[in-house]
Backbone as CSV, one residue per row, in Angstrom:
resi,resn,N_x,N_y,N_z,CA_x,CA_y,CA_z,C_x,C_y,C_z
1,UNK,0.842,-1.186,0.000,0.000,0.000,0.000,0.883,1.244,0.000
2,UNK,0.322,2.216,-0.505,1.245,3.107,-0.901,0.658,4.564,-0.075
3,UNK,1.198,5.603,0.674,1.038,6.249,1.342,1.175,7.841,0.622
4,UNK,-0.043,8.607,0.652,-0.010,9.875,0.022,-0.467,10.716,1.204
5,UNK,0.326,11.971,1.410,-0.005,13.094,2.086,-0.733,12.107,3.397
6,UNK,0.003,10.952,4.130,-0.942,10.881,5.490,-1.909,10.080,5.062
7,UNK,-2.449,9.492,4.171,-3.158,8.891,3.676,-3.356,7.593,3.303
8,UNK,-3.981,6.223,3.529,-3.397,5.229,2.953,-4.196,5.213,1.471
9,UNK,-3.243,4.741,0.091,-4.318,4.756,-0.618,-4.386,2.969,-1.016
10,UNK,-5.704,2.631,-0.859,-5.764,1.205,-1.108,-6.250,0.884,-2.436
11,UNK,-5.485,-0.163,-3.284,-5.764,-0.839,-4.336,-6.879,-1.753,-4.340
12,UNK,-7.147,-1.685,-5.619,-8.460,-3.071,-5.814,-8.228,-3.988,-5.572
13,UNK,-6.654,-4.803,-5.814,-6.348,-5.758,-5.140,-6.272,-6.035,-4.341
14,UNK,-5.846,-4.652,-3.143,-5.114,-5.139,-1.885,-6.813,-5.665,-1.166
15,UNK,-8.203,-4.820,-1.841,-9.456,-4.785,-1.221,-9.920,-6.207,-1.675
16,UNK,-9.343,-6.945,-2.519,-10.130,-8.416,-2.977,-9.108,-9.042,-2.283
17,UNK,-8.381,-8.554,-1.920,-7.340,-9.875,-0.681,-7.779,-9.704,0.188
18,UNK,-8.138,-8.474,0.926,-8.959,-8.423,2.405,-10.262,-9.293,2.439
19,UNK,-11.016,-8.698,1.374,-11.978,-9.689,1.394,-12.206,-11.060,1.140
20,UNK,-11.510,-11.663,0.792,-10.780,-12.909,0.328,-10.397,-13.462,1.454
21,UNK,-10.087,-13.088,2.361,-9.124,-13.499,3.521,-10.393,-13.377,4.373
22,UNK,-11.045,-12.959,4.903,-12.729,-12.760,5.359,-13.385,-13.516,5.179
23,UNK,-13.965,-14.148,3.940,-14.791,-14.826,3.430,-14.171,-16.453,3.918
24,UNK,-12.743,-16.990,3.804,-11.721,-18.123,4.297,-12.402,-17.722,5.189
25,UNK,-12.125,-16.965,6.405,-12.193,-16.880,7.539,-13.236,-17.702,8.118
26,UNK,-14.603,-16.561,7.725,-16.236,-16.749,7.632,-16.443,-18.380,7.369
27,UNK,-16.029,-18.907,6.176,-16.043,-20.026,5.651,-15.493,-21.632,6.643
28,UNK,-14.828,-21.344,7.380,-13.712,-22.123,8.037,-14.422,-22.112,9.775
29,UNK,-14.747,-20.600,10.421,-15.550,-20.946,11.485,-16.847,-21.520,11.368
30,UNK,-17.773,-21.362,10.432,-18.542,-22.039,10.077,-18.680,-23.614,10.426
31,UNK,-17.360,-23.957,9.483,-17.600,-25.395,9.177,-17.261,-26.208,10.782
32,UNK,-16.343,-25.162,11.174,-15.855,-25.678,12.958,-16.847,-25.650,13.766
33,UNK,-17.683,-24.722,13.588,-18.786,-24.730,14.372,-19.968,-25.903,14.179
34,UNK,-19.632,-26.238,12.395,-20.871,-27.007,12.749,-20.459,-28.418,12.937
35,UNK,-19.091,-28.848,12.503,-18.625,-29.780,13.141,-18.959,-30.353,14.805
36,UNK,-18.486,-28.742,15.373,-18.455,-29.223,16.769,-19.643,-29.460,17.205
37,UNK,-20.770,-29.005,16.286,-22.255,-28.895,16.883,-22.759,-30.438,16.641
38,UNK,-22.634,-30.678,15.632,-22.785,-32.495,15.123,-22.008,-33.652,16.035
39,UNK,-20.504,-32.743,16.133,-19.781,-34.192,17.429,-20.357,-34.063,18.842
40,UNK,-20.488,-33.369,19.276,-20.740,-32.431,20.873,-22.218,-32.203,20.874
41,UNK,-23.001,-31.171,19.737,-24.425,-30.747,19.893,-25.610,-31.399,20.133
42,UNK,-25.250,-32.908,20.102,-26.405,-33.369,19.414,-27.448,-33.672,21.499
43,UNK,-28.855,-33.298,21.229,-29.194,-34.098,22.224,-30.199,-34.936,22.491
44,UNK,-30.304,-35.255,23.523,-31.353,-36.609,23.949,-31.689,-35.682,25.221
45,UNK,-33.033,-37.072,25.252,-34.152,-36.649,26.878,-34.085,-38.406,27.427
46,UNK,-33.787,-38.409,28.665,-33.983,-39.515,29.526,-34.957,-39.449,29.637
47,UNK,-35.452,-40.867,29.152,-37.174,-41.207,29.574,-36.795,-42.313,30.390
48,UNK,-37.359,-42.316,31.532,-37.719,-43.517,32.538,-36.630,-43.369,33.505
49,UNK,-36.897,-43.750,34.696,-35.512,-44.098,35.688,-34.383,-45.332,35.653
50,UNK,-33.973,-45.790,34.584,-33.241,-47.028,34.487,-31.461,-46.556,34.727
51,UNK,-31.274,-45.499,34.693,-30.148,-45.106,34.977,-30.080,-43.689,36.402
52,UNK,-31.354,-44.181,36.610,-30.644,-43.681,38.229,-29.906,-44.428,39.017
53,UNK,-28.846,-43.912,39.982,-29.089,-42.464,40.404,-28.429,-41.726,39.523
54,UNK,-27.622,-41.831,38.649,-26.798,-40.534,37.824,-27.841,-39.728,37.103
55,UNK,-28.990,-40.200,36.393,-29.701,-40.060,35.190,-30.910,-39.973,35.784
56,UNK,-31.989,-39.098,35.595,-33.190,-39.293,35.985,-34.351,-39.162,35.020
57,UNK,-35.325,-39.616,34.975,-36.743,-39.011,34.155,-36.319,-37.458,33.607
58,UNK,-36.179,-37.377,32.180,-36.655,-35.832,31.806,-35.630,-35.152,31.980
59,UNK,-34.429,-35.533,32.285,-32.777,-34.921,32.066,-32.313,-34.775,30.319
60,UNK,-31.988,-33.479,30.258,-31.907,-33.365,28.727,-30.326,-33.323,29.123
61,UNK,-29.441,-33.784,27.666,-28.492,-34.557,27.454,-27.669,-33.976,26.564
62,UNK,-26.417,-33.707,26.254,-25.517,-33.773,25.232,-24.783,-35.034,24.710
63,UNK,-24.640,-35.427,23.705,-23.941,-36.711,23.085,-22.607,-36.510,22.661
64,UNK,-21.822,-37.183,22.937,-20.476,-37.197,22.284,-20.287,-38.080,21.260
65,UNK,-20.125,-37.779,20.240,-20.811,-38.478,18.935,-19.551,-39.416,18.165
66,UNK,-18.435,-38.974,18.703,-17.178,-38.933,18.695,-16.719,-39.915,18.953
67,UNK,-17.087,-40.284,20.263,-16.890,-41.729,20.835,-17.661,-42.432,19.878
68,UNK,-17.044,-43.836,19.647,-17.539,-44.500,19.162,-17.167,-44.900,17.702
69,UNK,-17.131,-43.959,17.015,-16.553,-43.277,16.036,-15.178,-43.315,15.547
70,UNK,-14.639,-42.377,16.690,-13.399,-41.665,16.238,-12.663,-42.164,17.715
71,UNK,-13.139,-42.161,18.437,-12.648,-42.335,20.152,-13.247,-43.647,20.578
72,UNK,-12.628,-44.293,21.398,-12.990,-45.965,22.014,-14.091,-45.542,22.799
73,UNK,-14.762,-46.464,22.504,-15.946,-46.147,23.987,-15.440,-47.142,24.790
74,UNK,-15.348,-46.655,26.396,-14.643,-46.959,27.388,-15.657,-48.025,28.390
75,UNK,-15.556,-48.739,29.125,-16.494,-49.197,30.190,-16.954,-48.497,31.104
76,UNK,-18.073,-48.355,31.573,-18.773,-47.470,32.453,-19.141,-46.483,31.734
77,UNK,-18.456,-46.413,30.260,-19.505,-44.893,29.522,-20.755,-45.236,29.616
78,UNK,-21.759,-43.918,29.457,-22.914,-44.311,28.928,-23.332,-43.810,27.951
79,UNK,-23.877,-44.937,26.742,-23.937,-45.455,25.476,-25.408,-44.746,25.525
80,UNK,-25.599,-44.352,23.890,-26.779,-43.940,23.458,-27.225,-45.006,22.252
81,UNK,-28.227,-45.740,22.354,-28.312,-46.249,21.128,-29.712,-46.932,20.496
82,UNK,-29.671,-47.049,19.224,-31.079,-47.463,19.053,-31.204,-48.851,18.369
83,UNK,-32.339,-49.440,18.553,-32.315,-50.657,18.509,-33.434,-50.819,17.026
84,UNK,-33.234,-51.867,16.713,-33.647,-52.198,15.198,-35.606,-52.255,15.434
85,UNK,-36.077,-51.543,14.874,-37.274,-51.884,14.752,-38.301,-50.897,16.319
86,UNK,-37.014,-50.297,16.848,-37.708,-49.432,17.937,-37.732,-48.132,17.690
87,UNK,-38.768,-46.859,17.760,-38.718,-46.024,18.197,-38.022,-44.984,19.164
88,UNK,-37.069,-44.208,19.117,-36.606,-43.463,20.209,-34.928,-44.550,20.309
89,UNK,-34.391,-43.630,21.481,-32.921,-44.073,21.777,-33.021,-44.714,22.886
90,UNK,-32.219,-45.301,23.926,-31.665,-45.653,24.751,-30.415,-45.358,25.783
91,UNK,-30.657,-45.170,26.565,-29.260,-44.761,27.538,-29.106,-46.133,28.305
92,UNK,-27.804,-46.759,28.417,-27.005,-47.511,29.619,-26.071,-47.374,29.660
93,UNK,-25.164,-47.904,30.561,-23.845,-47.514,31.189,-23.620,-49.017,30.502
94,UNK,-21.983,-48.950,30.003,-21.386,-50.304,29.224,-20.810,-51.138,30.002
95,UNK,-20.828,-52.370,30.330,-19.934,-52.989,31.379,-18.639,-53.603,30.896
96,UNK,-19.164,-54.608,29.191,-18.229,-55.067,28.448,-17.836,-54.592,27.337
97,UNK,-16.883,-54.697,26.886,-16.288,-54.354,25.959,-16.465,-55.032,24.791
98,UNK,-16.286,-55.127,23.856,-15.896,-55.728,22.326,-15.024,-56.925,22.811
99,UNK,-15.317,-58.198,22.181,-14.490,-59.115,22.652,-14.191,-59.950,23.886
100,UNK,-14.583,-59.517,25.116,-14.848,-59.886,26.588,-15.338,-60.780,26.626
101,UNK,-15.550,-61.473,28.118,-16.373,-62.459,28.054,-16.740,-61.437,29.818
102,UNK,-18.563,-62.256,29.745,-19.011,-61.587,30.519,-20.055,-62.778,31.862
103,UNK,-19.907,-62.965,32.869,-20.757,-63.339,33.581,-21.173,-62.297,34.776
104,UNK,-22.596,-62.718,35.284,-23.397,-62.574,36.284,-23.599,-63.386,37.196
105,UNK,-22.873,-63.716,38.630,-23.619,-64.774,39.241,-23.368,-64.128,40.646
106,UNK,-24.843,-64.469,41.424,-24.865,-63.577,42.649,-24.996,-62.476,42.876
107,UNK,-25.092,-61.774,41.594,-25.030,-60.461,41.813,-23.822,-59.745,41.330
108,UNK,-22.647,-60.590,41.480,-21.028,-60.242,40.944,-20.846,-60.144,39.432
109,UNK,-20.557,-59.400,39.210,-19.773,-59.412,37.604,-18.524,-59.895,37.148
110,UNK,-18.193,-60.530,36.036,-17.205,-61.021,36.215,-17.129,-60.700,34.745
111,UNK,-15.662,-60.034,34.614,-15.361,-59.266,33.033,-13.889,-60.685,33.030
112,UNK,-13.853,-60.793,31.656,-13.088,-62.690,31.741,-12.387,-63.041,32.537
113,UNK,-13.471,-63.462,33.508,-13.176,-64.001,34.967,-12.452,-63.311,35.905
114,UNK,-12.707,-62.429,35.807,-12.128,-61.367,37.002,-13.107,-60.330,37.563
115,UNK,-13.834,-60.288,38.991,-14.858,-59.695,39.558,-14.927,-58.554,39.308
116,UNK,-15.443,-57.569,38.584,-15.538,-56.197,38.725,-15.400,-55.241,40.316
117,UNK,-15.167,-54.444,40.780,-15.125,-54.003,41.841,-16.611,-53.561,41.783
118,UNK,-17.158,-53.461,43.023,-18.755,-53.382,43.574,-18.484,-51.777,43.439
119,UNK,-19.283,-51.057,42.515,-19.642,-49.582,42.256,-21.178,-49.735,42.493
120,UNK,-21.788,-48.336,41.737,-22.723,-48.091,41.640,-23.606,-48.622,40.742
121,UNK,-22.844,-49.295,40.046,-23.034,-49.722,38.792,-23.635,-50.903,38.591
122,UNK,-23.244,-52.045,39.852,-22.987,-53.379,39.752,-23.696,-53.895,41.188
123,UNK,-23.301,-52.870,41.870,-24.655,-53.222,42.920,-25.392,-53.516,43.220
124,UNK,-26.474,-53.713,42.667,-27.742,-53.948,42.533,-28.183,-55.081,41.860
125,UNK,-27.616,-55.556,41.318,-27.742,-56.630,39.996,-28.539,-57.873,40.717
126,UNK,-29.654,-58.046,40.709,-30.321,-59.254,41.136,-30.761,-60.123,40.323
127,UNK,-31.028,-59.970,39.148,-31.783,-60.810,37.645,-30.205,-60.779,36.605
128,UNK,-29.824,-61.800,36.623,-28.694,-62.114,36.019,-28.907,-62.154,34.159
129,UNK,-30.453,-62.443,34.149,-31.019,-62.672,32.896,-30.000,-63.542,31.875
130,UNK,-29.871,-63.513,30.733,-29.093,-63.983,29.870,-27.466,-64.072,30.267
131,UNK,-26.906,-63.630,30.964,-25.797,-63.482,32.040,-25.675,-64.235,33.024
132,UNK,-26.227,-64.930,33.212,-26.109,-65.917,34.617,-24.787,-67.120,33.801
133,UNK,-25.110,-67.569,32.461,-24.458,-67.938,31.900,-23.027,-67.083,30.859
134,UNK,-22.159,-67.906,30.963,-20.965,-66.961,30.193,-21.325,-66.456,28.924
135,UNK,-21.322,-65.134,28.444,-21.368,-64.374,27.378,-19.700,-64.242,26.777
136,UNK,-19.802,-64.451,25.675,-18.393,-63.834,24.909,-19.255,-62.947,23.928
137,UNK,-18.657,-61.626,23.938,-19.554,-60.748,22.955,-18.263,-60.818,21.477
138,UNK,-18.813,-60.521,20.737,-18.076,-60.019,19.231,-17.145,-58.827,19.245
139,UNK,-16.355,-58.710,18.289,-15.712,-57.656,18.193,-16.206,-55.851,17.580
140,UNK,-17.764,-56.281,18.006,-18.318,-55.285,17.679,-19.444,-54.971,18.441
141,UNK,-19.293,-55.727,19.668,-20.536,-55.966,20.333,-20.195,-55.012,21.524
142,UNK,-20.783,-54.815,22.289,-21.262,-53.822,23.885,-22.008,-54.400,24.698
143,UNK,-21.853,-55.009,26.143,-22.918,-55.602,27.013,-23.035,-53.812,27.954
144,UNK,-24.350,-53.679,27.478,-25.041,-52.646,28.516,-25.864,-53.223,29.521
145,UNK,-25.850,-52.202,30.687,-27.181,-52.161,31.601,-27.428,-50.878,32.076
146,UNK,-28.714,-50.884,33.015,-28.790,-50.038,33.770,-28.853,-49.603,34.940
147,UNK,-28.362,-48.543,35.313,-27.527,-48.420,37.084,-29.039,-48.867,37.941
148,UNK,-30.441,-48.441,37.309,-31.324,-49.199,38.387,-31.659,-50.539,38.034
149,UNK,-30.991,-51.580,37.845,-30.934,-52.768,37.619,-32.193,-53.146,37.183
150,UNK,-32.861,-53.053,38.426,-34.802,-53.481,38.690,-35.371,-53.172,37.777
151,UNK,-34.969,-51.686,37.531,-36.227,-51.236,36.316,-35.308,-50.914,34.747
152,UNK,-35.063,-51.602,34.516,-33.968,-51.727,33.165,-34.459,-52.607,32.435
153,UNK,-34.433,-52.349,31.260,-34.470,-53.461,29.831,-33.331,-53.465,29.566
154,UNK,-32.266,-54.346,29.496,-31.057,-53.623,28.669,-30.428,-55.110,28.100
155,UNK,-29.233,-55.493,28.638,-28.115,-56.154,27.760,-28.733,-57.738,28.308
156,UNK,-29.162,-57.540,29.662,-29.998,-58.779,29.596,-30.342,-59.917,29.911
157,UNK,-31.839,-59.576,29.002,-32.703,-59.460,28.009,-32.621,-59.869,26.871
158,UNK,-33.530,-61.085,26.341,-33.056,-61.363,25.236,-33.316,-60.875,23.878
159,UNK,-34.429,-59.961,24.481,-34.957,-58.937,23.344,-34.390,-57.653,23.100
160,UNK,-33.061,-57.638,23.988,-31.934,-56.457,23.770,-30.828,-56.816,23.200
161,UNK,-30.697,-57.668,23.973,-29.089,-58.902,23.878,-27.829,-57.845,23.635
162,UNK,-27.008,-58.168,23.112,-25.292,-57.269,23.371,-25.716,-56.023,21.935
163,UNK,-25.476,-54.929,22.433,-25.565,-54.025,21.276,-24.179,-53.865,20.534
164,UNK,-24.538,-53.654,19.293,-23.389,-53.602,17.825,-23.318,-52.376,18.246
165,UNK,-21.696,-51.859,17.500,-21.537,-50.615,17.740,-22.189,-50.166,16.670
166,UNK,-22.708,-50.460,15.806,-23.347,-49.688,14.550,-24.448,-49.016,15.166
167,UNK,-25.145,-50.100,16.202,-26.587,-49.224,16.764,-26.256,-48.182,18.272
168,UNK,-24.796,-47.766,18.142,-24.540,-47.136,18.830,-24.468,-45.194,18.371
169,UNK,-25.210,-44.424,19.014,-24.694,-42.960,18.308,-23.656,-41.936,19.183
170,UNK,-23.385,-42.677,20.115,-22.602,-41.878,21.067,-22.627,-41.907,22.500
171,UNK,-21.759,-41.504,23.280,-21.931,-41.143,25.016,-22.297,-39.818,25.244
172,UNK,-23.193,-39.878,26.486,-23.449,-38.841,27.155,-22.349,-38.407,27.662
173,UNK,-22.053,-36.816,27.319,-21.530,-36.348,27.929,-21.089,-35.162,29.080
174,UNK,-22.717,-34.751,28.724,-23.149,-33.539,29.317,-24.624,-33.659,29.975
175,UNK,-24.719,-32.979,31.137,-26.377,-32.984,31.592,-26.562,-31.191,31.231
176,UNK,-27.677,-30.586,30.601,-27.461,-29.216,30.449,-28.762,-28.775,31.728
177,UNK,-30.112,-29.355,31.675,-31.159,-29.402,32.414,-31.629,-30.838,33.353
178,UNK,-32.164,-30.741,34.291,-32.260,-29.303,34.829,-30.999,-28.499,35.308
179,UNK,-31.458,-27.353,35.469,-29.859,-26.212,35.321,-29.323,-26.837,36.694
180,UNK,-29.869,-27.318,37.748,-29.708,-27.654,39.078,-28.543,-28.477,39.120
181,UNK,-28.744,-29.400,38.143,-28.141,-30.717,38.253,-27.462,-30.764,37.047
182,UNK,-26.828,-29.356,36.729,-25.662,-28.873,35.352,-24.259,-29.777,35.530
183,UNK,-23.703,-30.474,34.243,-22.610,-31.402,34.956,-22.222,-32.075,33.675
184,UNK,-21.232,-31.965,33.766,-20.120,-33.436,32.606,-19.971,-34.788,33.515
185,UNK,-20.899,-35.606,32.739,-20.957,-37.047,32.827,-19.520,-38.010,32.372
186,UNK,-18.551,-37.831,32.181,-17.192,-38.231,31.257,-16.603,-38.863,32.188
């Protein structure tokens, strides 16, 4: 740019590079934003108490869409997912992994043959269901349940049985409402 009497005087070019460089700009937060809104934005509503105490009736949700995906889903996440021929999603907390082998007896969990430590998670477990006997899941499979054992449909069940990660869309990772009970689930 070239300077007259105190003055800057600007070219047509130098004004289609500014704007040029703007429009990248414009163009690029955009796409970050909506990225992050699709990995991070997406949400859900807890229907029913099957994951209390963390989770209650009518808790609206953020998903980490990511997991699963792009990131391992870990044990003890909790999995969002939908099942073939059902309406609506699902929330449980994961116990097994891809590949594991899984029993229930007494109440104890046993991830390939080694007791889980007694959490919140595992506590409760009175209906061993399809678990009383040894499970080996697939290399694509997930044994879910839910933290209120009693009132859970989940991994089982033989009308749930081990979820594929395909019918998986992500972990909760956020509670946003009620504002009370504001919190990262991770």
């Amino acid at each position: 740019m070239a300077k007259k009497r105190g003055y800057e005087v600007v070219t047509a070019g130098d004004m289609i590079k500014n704007v040029s460089i703007w429009i990248v700009d414009v163009i690029l937060v955009i796409a970050l934003g909506l990225t992050l809104t699709y990995l991070f934005g997406t949400r859900v509503r807890m229907e029913g108490n099957s994951m209390t105490p963390t989770l209650s009736g009518g808790d609206r949700l953020l998903l980490n869409r990511a997991k699963g995906k792009i990131l391992p889903i870990e044990r003890y996440d909790i999995v969002v997912y939908h099942l073939p021929g059902q309406e609506g999603v699902n929330l449980k907390r994961v116990l097994a992994l891809p590949g594991e082998t899984l029993q229930i007896t007494e109440g104890n969990v046993y991830i390939n043959g080694e007791r889980l430590p007694e959490s919140d998670f595992t506590r409760t477990i009175a209906y061993a269901g399809v678990a009383s006997t040894l499970i080996t899941l697939r290399e694509d499979e997930f044994f879910v349940i839910g933290e209120n054992a009693d009132a859970s449909l989940d991994s089982r069940f033989t009308n749930v049985g081990n979820i594929p990660a395909e019918n998986i869309l992500g972990t909760v990772w956020f509670r946003f409402s009620p504002f009370r009970n504001l919190r990262f689930l991770t």
